[in-house]
C-alpha positions in Angstrom: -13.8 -10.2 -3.2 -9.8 -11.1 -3.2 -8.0 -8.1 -2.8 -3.7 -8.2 -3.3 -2.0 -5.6 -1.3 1.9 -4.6 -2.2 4.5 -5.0 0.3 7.8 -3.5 -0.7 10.2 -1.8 0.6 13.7 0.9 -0.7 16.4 2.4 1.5 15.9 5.9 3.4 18.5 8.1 1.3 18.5 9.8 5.2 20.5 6.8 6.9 22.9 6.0 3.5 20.4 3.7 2.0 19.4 3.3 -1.8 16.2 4.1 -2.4 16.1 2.2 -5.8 15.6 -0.8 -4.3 14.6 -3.2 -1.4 16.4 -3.0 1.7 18.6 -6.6 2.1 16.9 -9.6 3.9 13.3 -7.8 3.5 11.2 -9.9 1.2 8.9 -8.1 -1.0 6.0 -9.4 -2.9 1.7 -8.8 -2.1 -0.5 -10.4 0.4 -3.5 -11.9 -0.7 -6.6 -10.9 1.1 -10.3 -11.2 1.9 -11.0 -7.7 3.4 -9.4 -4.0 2.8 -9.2 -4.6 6.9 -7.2 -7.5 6.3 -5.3 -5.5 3.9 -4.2 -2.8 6.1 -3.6 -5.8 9.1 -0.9 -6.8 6.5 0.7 -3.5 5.6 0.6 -2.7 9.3 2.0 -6.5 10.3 4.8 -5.5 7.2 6.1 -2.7 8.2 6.0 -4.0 11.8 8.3 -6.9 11.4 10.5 -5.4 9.1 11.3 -1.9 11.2 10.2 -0.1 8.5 10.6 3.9 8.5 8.1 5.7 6.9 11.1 6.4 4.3 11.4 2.6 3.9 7.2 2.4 3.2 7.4 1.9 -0.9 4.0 -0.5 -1.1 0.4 -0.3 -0.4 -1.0 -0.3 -3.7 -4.2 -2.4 -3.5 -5.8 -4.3 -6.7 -8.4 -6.9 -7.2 -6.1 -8.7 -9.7 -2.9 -10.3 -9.0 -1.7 -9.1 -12.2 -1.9 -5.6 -10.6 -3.9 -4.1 -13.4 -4.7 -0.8 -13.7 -8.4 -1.3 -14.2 -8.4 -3.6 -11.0 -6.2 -0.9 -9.2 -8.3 0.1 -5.6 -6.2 2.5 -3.5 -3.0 2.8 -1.6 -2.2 2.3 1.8 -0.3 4.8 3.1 2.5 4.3 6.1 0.1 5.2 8.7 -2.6 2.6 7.7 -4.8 4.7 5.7 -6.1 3.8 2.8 -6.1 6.7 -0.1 -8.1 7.0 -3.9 -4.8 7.3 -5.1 -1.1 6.8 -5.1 0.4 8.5 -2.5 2.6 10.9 -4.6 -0.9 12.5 -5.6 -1.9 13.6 -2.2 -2.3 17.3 -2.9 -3.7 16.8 -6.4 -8.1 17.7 -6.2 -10.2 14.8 -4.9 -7.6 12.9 -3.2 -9.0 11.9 -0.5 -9.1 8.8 2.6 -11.5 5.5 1.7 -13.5 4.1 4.6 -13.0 0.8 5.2 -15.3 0.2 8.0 -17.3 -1.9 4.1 -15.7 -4.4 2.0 -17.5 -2.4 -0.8 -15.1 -2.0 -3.5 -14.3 1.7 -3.8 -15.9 4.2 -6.6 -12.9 5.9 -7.5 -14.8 8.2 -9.8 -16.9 9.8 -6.8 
């Protein structure tokens, strides 16, 4: 299975920056890839190369289209590399919870 993984970025309103939009210089866009392992080696590899705070962190969303559809939506990564049933504003909302990704299994986001 292909899976697309968002990489963006917005300023840290805590050092000045806007946070409606990408920091200057730091391309934004999705990787493409084979494996939610690969997925998270690109978030990771992202964030990495940019300097990215965890303020900066604005991408993660995984799909299985590149049209980023919400019936193809997986999960989100979230700054520290794990990979959550939902976006990452929902984290105290029932049945939030981490996805393994030791499987390439496509999550069941209704169990």
């Amino acid at each position: 299975m292909t899976y697309y993984v968002v990489l963006n970025n917005v300023g840290n309103p805590d050092f000045g920056q806007s946070p409606d939009r990408p920091l200057p210089g730091i391309p934004v866009g999705h990787a493409e890839c084979e494996t939610l392992a690969e997925c998270r080696t690109a978030v990771r590899a992202y964030i990495e190369n940019n300097l990215l705070g965890a303020g900066n962190w604005a991408g993660g969303d995984v799909f299985t289209s590149p049209d980023y559809t919400p019936d193809s939506y997986v999960g989100t990564f979230s700054y520290n590399g794990r990979l959550w049933n939902g976006p990452a504003a929902d984290w105290r909302k029932p049945g939030h919870a981490e996805i393994p990704i030791d499987t390439d299994a496509t999550p069941d986001r209704e169990g």
